[in-house]
N, CA and C atoms as an extended XYZ file, in Angstrom:
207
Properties=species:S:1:pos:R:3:atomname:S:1:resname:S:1:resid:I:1 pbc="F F F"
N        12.940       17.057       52.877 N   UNK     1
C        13.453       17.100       51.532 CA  UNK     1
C        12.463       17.807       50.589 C   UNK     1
N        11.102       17.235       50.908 N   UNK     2
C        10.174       18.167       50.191 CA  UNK     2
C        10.387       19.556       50.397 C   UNK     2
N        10.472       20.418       51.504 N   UNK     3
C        10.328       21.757       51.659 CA  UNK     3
C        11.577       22.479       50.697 C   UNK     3
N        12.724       21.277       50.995 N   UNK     4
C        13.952       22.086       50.172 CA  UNK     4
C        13.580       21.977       49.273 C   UNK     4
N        13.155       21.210       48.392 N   UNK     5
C        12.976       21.192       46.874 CA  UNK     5
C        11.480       22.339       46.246 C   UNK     5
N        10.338       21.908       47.000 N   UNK     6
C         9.225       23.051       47.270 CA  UNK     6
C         9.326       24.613       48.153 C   UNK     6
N         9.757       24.247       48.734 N   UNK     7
C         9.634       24.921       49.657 CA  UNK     7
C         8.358       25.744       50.620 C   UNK     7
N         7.725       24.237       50.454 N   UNK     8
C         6.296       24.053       50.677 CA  UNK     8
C         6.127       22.437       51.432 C   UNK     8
N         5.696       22.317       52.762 N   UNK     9
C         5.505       21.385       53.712 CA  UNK     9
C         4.239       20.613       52.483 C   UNK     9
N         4.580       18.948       53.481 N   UNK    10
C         3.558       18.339       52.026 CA  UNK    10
C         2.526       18.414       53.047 C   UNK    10
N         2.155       19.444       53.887 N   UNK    11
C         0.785       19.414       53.816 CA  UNK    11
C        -0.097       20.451       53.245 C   UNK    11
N         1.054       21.584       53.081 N   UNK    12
C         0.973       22.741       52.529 CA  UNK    12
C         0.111       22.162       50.836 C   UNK    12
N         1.347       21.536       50.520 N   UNK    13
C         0.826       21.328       49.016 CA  UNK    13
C        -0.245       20.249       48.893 C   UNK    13
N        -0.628       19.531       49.738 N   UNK    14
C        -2.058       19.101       49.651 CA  UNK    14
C        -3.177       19.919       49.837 C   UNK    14
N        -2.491       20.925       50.918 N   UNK    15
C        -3.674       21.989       50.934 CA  UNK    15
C        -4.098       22.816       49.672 C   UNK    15
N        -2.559       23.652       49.010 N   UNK    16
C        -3.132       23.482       47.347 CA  UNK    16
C        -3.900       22.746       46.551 C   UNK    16
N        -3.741       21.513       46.640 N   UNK    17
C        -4.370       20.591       45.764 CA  UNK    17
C        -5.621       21.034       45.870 C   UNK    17
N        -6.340       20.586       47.663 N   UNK    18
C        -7.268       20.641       47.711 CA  UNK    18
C        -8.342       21.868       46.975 C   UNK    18
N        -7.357       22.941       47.388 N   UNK    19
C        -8.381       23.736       46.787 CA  UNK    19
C        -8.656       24.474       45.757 C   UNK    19
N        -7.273       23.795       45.218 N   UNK    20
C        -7.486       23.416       43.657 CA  UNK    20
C        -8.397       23.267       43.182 C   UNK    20
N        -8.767       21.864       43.965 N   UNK    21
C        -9.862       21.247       43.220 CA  UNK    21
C       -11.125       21.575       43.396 C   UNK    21
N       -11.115       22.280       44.445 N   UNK    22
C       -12.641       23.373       44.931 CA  UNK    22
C       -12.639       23.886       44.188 C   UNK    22
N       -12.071       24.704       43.595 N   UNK    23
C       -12.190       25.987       42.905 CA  UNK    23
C       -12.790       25.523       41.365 C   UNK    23
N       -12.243       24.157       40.822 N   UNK    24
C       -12.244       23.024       40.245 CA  UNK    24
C       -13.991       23.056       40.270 C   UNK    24
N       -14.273       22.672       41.470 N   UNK    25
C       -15.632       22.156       41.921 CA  UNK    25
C       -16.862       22.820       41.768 C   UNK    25
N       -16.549       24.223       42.503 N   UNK    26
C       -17.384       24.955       42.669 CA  UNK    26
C       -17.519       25.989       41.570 C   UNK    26
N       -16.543       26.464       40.233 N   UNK    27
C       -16.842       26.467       38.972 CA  UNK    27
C       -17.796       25.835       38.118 C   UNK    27
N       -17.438       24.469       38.612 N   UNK    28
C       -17.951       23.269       37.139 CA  UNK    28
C       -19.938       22.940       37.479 C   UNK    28
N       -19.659       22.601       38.817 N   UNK    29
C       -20.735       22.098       38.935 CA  UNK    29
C       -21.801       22.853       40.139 C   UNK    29
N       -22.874       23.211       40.008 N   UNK    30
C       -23.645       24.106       40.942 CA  UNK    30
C       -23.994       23.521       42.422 C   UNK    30
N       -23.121       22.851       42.852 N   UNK    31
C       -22.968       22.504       43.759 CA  UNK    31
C       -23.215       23.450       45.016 C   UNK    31
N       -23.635       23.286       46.178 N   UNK    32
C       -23.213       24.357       47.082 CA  UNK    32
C       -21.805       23.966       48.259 C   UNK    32
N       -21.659       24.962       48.966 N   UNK    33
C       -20.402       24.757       49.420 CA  UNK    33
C       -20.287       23.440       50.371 C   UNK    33
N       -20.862       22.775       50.872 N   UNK    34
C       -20.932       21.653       51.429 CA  UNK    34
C       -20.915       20.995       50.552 C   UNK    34
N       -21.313       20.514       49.517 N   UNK    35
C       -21.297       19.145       48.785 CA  UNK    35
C       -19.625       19.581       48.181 C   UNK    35
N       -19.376       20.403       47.997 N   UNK    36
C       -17.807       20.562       47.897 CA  UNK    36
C       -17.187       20.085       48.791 C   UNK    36
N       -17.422       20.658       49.878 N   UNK    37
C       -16.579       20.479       50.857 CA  UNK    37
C       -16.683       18.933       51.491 C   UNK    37
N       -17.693       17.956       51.213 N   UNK    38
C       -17.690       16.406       50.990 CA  UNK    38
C       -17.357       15.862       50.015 C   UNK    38
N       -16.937       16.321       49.062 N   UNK    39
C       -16.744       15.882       47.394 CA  UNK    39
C       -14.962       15.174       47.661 C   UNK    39
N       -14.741       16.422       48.246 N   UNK    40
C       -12.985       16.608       49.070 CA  UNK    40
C       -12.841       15.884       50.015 C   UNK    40
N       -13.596       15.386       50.703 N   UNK    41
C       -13.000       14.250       51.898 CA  UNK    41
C       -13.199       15.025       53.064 C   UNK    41
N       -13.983       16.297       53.002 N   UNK    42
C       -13.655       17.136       54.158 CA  UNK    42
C       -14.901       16.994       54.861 C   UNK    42
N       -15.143       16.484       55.655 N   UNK    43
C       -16.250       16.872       56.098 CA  UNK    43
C       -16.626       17.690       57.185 C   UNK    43
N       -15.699       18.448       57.583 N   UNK    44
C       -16.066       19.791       58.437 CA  UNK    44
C       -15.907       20.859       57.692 C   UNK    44
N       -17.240       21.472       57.648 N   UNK    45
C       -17.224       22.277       56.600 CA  UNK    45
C       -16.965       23.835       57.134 C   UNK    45
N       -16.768       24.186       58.347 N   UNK    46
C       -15.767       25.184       59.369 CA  UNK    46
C       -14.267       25.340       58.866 C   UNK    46
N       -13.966       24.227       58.863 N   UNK    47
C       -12.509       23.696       58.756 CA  UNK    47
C       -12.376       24.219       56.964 C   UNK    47
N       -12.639       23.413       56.084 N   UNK    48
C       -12.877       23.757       54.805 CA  UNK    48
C       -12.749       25.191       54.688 C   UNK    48
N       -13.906       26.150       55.089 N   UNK    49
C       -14.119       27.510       54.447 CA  UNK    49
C       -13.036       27.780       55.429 C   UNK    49
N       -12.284       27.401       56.886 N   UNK    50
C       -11.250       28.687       56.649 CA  UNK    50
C        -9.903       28.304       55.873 C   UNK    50
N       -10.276       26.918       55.539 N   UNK    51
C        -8.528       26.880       54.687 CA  UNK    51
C        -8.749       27.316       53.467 C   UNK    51
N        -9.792       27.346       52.946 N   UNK    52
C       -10.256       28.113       51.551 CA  UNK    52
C        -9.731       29.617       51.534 C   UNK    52
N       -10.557       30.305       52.622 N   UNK    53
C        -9.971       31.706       52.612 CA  UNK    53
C        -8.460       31.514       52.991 C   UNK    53
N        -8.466       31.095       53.999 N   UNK    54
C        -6.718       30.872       54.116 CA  UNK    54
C        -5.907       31.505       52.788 C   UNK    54
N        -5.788       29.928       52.058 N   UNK    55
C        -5.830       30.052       50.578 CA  UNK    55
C        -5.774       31.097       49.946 C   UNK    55
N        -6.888       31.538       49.589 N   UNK    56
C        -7.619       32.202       48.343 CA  UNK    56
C        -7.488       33.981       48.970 C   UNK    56
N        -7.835       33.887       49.840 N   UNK    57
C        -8.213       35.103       50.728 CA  UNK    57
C        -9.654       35.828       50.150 C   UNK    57
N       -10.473       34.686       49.755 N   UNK    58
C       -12.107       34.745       49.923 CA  UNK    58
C       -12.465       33.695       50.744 C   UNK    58
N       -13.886       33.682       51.138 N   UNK    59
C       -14.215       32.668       51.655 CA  UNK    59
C       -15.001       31.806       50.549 C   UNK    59
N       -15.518       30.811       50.628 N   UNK    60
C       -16.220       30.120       49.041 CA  UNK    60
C       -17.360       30.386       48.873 C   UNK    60
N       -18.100       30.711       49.271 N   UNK    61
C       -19.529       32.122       49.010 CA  UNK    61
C       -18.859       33.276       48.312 C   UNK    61
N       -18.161       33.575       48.714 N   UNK    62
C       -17.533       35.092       48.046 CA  UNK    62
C       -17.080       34.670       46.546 C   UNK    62
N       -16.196       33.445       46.491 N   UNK    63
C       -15.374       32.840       45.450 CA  UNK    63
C       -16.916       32.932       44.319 C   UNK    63
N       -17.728       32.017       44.878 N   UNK    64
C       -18.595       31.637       43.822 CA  UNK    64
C       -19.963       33.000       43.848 C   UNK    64
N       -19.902       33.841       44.355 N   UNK    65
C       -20.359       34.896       43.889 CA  UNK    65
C       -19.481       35.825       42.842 C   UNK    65
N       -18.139       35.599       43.411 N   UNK    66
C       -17.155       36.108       42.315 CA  UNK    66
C       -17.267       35.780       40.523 C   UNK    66
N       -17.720       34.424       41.106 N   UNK    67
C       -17.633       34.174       39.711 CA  UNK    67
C       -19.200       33.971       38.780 C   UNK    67
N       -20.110       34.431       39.988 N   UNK    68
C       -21.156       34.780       39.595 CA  UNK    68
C       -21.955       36.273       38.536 C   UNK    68
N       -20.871       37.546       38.801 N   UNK    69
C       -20.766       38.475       39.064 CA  UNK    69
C       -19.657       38.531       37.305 C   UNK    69
């Protein structure tokens, strides 16, 4: 029912959330990409950077040089 109405699996849209809130994360606070990626519940931080790029289509070094830059 979710997908018909989203048209987005609810894991899909947790996966948004999540990296939402990275992006969230790794903006606000000078964190490096691991304490993000534990901040989130994630603690494989392999797993993390590729659903990030997934995502984003950076990886989160790139993201936060992006926004270094």
């Amino acid at each position: 029912m979710l997908k018909q109405e989203t048209g987005k699996t609810a894991i899909g849209l947790i996966h948004m959330f999540l990296i939402s809130e990275a992006k969230n994360l790794i903006r606000s606070l000078q964190n490096n990409i691991a304490d993000t990626s534990y901040a989130l519940g994630l603690d494989n931080l392999p797993y993390f950077s590729r659903l990030f790029k997934k995502e984003t289509g950076l990886s989160p070094n790139q993201f936060k040089k992006q926004l270094l830059n």
